[in-house]
Each structure stands twice: as structure tokens, then as C-alpha cells.
LUMVO-25796 format. One record per residue (C-alpha): y, x, z. Coordinates in Angstrom, 2 decimals, decimal comma. Last residue first. Layout:
BEGIN
<site><c2>Y</c2><c1>X</c1><c3>Z</c3></site>
...
***
This chain:
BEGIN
<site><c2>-30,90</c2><c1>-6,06</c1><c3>1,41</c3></site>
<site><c2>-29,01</c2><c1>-7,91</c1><c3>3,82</c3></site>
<site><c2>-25,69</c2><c1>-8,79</c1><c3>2,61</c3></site>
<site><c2>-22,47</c2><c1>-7,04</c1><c3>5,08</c3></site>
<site><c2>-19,66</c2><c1>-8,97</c1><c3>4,52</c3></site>
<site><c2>-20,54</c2><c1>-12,00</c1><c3>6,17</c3></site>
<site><c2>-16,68</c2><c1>-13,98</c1><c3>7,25</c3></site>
<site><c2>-15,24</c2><c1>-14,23</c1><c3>9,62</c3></site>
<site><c2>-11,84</c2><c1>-16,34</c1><c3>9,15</c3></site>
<site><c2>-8,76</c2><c1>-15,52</c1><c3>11,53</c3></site>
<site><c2>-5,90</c2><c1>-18,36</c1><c3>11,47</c3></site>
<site><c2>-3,17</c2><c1>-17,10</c1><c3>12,60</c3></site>
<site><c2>-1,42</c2><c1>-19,91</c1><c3>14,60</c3></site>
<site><c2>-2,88</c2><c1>-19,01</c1><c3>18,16</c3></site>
<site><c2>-0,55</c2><c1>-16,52</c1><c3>18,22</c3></site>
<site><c2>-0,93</c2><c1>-14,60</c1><c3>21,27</c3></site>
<site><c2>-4,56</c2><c1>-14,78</c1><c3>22,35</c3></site>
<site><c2>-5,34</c2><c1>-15,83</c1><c3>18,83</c3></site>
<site><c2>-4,99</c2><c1>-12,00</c1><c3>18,09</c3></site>
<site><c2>-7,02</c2><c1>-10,69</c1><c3>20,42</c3></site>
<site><c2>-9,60</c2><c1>-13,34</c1><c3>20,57</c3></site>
<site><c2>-10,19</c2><c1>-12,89</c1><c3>16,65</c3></site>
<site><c2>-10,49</c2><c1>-8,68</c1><c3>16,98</c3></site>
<site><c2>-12,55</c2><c1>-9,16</c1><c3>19,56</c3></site>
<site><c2>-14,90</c2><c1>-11,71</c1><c3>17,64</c3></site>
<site><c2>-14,10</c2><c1>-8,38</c1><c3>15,00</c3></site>
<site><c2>-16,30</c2><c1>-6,52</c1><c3>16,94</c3></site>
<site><c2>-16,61</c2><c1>-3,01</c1><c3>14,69</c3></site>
<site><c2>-20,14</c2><c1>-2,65</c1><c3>13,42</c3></site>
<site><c2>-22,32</c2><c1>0,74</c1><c3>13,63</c3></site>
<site><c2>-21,48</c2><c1>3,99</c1><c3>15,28</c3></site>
<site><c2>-19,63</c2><c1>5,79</c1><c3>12,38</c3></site>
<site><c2>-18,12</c2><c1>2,32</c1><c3>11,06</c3></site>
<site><c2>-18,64</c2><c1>-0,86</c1><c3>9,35</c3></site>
<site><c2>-15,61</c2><c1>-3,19</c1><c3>9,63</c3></site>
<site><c2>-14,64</c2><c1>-3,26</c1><c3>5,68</c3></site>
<site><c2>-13,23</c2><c1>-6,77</c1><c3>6,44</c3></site>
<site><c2>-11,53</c2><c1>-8,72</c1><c3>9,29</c3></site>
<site><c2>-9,64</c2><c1>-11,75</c1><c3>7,33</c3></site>
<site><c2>-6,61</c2><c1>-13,00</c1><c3>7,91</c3></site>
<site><c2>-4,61</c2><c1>-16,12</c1><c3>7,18</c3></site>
<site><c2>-1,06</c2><c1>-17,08</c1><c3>7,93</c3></site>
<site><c2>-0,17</c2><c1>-13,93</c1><c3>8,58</c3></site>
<site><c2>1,65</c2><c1>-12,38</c1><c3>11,04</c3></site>
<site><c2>3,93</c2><c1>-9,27</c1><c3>10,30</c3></site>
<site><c2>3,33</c2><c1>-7,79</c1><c3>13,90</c3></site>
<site><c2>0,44</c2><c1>-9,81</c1><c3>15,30</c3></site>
<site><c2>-1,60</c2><c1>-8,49</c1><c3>12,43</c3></site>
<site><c2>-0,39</c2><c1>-5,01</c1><c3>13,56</c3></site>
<site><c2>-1,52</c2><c1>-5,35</c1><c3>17,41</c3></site>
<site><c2>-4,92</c2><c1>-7,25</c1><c3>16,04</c3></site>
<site><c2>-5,79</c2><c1>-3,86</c1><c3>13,96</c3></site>
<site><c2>-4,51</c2><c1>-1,37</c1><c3>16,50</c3></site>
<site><c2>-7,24</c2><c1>-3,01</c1><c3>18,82</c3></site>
<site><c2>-9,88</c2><c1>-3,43</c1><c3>16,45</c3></site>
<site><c2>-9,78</c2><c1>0,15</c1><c3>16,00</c3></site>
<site><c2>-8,21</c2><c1>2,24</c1><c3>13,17</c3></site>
<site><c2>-9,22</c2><c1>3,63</c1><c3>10,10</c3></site>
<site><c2>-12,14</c2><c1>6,49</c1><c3>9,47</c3></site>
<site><c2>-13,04</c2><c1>7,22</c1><c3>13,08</c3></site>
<site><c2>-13,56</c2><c1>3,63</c1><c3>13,78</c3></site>
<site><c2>-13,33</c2><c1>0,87</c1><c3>11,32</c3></site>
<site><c2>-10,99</c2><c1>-1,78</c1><c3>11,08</c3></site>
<site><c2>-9,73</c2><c1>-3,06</c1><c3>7,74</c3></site>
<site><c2>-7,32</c2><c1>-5,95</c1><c3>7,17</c3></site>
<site><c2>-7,76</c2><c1>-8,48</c1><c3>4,30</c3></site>
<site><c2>-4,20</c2><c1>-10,57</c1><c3>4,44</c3></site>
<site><c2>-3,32</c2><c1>-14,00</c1><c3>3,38</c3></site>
<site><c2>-0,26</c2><c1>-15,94</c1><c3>3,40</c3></site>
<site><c2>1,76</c2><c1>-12,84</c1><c3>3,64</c3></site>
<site><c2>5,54</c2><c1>-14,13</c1><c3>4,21</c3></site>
<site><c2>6,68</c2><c1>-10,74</c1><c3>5,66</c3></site>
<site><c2>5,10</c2><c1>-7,09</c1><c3>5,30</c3></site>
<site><c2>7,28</c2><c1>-4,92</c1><c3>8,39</c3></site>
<site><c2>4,18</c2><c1>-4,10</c1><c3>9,93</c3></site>
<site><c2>2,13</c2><c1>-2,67</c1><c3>6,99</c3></site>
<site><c2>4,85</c2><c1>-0,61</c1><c3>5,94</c3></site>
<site><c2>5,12</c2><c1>0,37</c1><c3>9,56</c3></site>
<site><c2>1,13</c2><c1>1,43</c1><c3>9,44</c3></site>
<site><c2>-1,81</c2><c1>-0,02</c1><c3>11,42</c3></site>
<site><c2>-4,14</c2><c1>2,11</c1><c3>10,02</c3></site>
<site><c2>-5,16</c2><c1>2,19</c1><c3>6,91</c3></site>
<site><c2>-8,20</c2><c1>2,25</c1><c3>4,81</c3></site>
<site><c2>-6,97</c2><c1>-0,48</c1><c3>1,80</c3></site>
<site><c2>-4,92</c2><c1>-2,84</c1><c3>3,46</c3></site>
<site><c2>-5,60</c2><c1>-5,63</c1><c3>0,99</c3></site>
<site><c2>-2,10</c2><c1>-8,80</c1><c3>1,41</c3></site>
<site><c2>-2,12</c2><c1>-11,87</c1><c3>-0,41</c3></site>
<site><c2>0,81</c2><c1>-13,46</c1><c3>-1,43</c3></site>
<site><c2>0,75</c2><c1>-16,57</c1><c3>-2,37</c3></site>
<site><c2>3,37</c2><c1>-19,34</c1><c3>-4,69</c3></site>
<site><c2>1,26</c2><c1>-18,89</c1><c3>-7,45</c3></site>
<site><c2>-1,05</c2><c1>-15,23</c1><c3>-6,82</c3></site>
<site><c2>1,47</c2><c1>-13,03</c1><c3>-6,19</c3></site>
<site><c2>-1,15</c2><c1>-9,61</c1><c3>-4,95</c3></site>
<site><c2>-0,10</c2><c1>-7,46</c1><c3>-2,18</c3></site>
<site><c2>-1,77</c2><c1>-3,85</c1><c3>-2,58</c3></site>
<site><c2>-3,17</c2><c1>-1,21</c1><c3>-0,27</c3></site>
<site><c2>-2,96</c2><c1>2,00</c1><c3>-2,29</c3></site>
<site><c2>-4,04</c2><c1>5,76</c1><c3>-2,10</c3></site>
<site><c2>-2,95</c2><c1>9,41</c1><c3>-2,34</c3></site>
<site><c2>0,74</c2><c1>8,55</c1><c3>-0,80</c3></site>
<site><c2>0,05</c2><c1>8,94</c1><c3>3,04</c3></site>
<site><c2>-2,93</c2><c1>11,11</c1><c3>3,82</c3></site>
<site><c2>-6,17</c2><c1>9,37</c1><c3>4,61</c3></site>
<site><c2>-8,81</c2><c1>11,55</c1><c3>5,98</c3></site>
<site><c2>-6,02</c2><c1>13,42</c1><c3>7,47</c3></site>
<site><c2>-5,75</c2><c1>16,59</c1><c3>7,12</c3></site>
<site><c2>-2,38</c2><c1>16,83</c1><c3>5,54</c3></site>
<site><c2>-1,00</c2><c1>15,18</c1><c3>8,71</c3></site>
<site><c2>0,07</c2><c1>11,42</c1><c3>8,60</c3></site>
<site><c2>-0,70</c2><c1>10,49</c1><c3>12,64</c3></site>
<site><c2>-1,92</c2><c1>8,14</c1><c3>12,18</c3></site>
<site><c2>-3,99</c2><c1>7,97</c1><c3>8,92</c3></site>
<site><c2>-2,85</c2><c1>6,12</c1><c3>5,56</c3></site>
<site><c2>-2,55</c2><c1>3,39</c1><c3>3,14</c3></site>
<site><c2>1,01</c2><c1>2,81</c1><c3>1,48</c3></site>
<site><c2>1,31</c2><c1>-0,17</c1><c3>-0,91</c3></site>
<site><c2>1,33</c2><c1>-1,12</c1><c3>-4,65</c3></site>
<site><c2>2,88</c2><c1>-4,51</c1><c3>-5,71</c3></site>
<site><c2>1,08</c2><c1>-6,24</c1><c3>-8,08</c3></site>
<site><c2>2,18</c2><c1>-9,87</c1><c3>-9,88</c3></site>
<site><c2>-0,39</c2><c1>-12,22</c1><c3>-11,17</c3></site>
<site><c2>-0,38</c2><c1>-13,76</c1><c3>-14,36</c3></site>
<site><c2>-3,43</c2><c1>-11,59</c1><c3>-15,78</c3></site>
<site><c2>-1,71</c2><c1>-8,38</c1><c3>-14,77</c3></site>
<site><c2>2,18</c2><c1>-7,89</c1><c3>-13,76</c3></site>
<site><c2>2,89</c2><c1>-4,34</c1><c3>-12,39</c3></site>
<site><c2>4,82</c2><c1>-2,56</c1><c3>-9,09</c3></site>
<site><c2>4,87</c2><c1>0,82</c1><c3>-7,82</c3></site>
<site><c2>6,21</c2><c1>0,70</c1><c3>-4,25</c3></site>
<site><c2>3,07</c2><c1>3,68</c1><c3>-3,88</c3></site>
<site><c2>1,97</c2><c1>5,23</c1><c3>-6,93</c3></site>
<site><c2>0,47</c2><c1>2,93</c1><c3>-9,51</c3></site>
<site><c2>-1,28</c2><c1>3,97</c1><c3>-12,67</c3></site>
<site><c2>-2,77</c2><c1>1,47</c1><c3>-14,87</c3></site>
<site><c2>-5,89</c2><c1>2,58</c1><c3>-16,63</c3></site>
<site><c2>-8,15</c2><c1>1,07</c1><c3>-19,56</c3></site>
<site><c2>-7,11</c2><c1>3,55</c1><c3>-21,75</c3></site>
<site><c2>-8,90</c2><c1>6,25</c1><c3>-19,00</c3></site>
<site><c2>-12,06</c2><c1>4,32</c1><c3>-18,60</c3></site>
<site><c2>-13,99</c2><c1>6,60</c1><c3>-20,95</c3></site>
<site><c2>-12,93</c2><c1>9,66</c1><c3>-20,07</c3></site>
<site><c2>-14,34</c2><c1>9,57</c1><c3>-15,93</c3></site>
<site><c2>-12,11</c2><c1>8,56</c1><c3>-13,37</c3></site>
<site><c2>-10,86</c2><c1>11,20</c1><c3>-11,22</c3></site>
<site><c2>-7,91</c2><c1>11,97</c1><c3>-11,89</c3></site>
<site><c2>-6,98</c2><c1>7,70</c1><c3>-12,09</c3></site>
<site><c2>-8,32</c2><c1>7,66</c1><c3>-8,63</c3></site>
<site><c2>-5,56</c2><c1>10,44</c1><c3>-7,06</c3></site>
<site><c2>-2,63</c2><c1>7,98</c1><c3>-9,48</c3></site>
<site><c2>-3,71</c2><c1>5,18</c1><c3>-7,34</c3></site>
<site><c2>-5,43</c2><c1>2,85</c1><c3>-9,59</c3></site>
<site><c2>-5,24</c2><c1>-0,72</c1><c3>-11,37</c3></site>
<site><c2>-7,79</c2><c1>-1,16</c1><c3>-13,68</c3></site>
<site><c2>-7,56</c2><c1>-3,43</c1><c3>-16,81</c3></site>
<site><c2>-10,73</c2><c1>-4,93</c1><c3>-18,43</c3></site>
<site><c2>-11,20</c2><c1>-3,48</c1><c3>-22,34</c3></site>
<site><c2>-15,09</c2><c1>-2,81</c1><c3>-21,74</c3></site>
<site><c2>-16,10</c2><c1>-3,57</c1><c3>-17,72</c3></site>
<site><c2>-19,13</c2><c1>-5,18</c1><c3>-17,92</c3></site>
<site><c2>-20,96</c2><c1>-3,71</c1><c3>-14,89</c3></site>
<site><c2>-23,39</c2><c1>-0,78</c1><c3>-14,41</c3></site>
<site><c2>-20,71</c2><c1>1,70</c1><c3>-14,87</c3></site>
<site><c2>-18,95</c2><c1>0,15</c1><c3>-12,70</c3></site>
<site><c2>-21,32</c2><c1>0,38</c1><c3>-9,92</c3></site>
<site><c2>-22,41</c2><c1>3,83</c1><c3>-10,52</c3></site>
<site><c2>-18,42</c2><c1>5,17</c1><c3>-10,85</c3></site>
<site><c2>-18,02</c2><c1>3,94</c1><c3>-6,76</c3></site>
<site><c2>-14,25</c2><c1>4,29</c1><c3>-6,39</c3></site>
<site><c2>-13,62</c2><c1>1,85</c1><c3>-3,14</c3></site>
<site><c2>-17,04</c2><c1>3,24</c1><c3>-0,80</c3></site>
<site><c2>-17,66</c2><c1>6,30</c1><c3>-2,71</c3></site>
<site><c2>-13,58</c2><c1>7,72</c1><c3>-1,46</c3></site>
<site><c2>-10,94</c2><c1>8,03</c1><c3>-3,92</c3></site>
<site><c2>-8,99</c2><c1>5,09</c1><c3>-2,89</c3></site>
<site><c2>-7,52</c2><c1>1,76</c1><c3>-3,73</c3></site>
<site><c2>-8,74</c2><c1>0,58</c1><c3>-6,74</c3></site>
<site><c2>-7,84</c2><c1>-2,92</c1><c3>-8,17</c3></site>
<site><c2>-10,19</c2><c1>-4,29</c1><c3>-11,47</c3></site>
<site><c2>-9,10</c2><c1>-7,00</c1><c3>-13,68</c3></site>
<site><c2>-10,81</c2><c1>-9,46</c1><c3>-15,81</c3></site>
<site><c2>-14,25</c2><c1>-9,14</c1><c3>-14,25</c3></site>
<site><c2>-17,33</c2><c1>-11,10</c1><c3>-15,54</c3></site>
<site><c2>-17,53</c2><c1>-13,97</c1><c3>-13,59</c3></site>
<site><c2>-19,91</c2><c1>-14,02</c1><c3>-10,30</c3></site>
<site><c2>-23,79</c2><c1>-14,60</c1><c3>-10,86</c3></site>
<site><c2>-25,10</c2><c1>-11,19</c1><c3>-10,50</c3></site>
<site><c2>-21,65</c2><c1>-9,40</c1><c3>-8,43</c3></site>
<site><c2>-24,28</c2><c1>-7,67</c1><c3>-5,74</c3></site>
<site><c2>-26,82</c2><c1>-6,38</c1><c3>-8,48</c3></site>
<site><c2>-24,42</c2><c1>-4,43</c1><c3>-10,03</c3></site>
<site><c2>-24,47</c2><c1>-1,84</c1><c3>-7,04</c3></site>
<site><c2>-23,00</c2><c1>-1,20</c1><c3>-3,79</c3></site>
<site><c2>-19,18</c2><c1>-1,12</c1><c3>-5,05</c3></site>
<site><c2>-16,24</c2><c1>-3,07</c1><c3>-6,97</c3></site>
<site><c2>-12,82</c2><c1>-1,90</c1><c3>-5,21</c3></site>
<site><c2>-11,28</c2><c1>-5,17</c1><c3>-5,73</c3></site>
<site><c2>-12,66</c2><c1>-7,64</c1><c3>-8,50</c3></site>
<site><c2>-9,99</c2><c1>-9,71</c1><c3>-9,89</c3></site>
<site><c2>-11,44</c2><c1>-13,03</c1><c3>-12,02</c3></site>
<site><c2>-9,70</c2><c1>-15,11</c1><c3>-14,22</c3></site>
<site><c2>-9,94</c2><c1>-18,72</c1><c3>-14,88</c3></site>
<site><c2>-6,61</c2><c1>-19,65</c1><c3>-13,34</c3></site>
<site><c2>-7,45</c2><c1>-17,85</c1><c3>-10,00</c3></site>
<site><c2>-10,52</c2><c1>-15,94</c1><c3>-9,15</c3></site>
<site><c2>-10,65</c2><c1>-12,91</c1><c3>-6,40</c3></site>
<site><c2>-13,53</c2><c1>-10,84</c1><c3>-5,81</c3></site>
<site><c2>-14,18</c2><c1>-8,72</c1><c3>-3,19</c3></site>
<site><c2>-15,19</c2><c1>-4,95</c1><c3>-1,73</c3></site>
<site><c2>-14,16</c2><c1>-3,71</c1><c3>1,31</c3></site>
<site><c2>-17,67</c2><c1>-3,95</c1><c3>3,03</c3></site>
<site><c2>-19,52</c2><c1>-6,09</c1><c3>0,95</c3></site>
<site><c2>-18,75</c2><c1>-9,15</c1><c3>-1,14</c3></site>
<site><c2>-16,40</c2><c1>-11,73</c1><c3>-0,13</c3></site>
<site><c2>-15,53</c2><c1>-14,20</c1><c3>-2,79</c3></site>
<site><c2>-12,38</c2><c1>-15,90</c1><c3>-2,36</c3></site>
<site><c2>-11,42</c2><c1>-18,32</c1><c3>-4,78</c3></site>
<site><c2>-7,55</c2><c1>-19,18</c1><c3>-5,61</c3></site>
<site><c2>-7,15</c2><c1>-22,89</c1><c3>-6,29</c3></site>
<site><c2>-4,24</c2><c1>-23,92</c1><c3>-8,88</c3></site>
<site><c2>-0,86</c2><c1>-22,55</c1><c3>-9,71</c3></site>
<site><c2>1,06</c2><c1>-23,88</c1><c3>-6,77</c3></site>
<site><c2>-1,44</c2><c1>-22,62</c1><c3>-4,41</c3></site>
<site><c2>-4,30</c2><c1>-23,58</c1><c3>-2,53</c3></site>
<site><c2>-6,86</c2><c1>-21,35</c1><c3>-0,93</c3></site>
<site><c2>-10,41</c2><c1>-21,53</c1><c3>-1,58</c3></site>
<site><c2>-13,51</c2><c1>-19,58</c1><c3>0,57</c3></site>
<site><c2>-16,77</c2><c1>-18,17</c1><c3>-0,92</c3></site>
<site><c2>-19,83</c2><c1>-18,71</c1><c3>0,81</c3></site>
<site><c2>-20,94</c2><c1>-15,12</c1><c3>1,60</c3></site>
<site><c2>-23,28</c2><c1>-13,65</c1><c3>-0,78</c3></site>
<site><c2>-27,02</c2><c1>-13,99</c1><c3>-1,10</c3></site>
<site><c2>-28,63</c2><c1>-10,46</c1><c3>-1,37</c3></site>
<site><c2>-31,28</c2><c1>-11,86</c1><c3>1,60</c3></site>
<site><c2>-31,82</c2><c1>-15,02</c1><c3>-0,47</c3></site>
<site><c2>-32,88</c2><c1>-13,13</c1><c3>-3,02</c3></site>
<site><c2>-35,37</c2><c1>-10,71</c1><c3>-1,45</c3></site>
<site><c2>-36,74</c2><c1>-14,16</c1><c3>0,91</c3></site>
<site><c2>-37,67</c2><c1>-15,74</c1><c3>-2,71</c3></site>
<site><c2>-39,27</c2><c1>-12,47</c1><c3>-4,33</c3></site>
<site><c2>-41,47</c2><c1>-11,89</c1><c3>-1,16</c3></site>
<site><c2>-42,07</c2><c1>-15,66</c1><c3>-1,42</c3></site>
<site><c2>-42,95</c2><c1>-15,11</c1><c3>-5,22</c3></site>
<site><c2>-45,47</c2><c1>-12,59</c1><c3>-4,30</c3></site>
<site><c2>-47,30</c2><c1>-14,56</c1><c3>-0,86</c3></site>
<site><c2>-47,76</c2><c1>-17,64</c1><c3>-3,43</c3></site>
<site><c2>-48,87</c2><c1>-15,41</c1><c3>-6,23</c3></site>
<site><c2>-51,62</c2><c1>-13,34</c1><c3>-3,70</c3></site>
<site><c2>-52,72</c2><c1>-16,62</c1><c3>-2,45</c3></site>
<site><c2>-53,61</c2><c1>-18,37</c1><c3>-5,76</c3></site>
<site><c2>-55,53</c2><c1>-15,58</c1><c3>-6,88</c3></site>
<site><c2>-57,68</c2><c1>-15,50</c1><c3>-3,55</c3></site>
<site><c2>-57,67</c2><c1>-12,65</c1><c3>-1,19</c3></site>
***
């Protein structure tokens, strides 16, 4: 095989690896303070950037995911489980003096050196970081039983004052009373994967519940593959046609 060849086929191996890590076009919200950009990731993992800071939530799958987005200024944690406290990925970011906000079950877990950079929030705890207000909220199992793979009080959703917005992260939940009785959520990242939260099902019956302006299906792999959040859209447009549902890639090939 010529020279020439072998480089071409090599740097369109290289292009097609790239493009197959490429991100999800972010979205941008308005709000009295400026544009809030929303940068899915993977799974339940995001970033958020308002006023020239940047909020990743529940960083995971690897450095290589956030190349290209703004260092973080602030970190949210909402669990103990691989998939929201994933110690690989942030030790392979840039993380030195950047805030954390953790459930107290994450901050035990955390290894030494992040433990000055920890704010502790139990559930209704509540914190101002980088301008933007944090209110810690319940995530848990139906029924709450100490078995659960989500007992009530070990882990946080969180709604996030960003300007004149509140945006709503369920954190693995089901479809909760705390999470019911939310009001004036203009945007809300809802989970929805079988056996480990709830079904798409209990997911649109919430949303309908405290209604969002904006919601987004996320963390939707499960046990047997990919919830069907298209279900999840008709379901809840079915009955309020003035949610507006965005899907959105959260799954990058790689």
C-alpha cells in the first residue's frame, strides 16, 4: 500500500474518532443576567455556563469528553454511585481550588485532597456559588426502604437560580412528592432509567405534575439498553402541549 494511502486512510481514522466524541450542540436559555449555555455531555453528566463561569454536574466518562469546554468553576455531585462520583474523571481534569457541592455520603468518600474544596449539603440545604443560588433536593427509590438503591437523604437533586431561572437536576429519582410539588422551574433535567430510577411513564406523570417550562430526558440508559424518551415527549405533550421537551444526544459514540 502506497505511503500516501496509508496517511490518508490514518488521518480519516483520526477524523471519524473525533467526530464520533463530538458533543451535543449546546442549547441557550435567556435570563435576566445574560445567556445560560447548556452543554449536554453523557448520561447525567453536563455543563452549565452563565456570566463567564462554568458548572459541571456530576463530571464522568473521562477527560477526554469536556476537551474544548471551559475549565470548571464549580462542580455539583449528586450521588455516590461511578456514574455521578467518578474520582478518574476528576482527577484527570483541572479541578485545583474549584468548589464542589456534595451530598454529605459523597463528601465521605472523596479522596484527601479535594476535601477543602468541599461544600456539604444535606437535603433543603441551601448555598450561594459563583452568583448562583443552590438549593439541595431529595433523590430517592419508591418505595423509600433501606434497601433501596436510592434511599431518601444519602443524595441530592438540586435547583440552581441562575438570573431570573431556575433550573431543576433530579439526580436518580423517581418521581418523588418533593419533585412534584417544585413550582416555577423553567428548566428541569429528569432521569428515566429502568430498574435503577423510574420508567418513562412515572417520569412524564411527574413532569406533568410541577410542569416545566422546559425539560430535558437525560441519564436514560438502563439495564436493557435505552429508555424511549419519543414516549416520554408524546406523553407529556399529550396533555400539556406547553412543555416544551428537547432531545437531546447524550450518549457520544466512542
Amino acid at each position: 500500500m502506497k505511503l500516501k494511502t496509508i496517511l490518508t486512510l490514518a488521518f480519516l481514522l483520526a477524523f471519524a474518532q473525533v467526530q464520533a466524541q463530538q458533543l451535543a450542540k449546546p442549547d441557550t436559555v435567556k435570563t435576566s443576567g445574560g445567556p445560560l449555555v447548556i452543554q449536554p455531555i453523557t448520561h447525567g453528566t453536563l455543563a452549565l455556563t452563565y456570566k463567564a463561569k462554568t458548572i459541571y454536574v456530576d463530571p464522568y466518562g473521562g477527560a477526554e469528553l469536556f476537551k474544548g469546554l471551559p475549565k470548571p468553576d464549580l462542580i455539583l455531585i449528586t450521588d455516590i454511585h461511578p456514574d455521578h462520583l467518578d474520582t478518574t474523571t476528576l482527577a484527570a481534569l483541572d479541578t485545583e481550588k474549584v468548589r464542589m457541592v456534595v451530598p454529605r455520603a459523597v463528601a465521605e468518600m472523596m479522596p484527601e485532597r479535594y476535601k477543602k474544596q468541599l461544600v456539604v449539603l444535606d437535603n433543603g440545604g441551601q448555598s450561594t456559588q459563583q452568583g448562583i443560588g443552590i438549593l439541595a433536593m431529595p433523590m430517592y427509590n419508591l418505595p423509600d426502604t433501606a434497601d433501596a438503591r436510592h434511599p431518601k437523604g444519602r443524595g441530592n437533586g438540586y435547583v440552581l437560580q441562575v438570573g431570573d431561572k431556575r433550573v431543576y437536576i433530579s439526580g436518580d429519582t423517581e418521581g418523588i412528592p418533593e419533585m412534584r410539588r417544585l413550582e416555577n422551574i423553567d428548566v428541569a433535567f429528569v432521569c428515566m432509567n429502568l430498574p435503577y430510577t423510574m420508567d418513562v411513564d412515572q417520569a412524564a406523570d411527574a413532569v406533568l405534575e410541577f410542569k416545566p417550562k422546559m425539560v430535558y430526558p437525560y441519564h436514560f440508559r438502563g439495564q436493557n439498553g435505552f429508555s424511549d424518551v419519543e414516549k416520554f415527549k408524546q406523553l407529556v405533550n399529550a396533555r400539556d402541549k406547553n412543555i416544551e421537551v428537547r432531545l437531546k444526544e447524550w450518549y457520544p459514540k466512542n
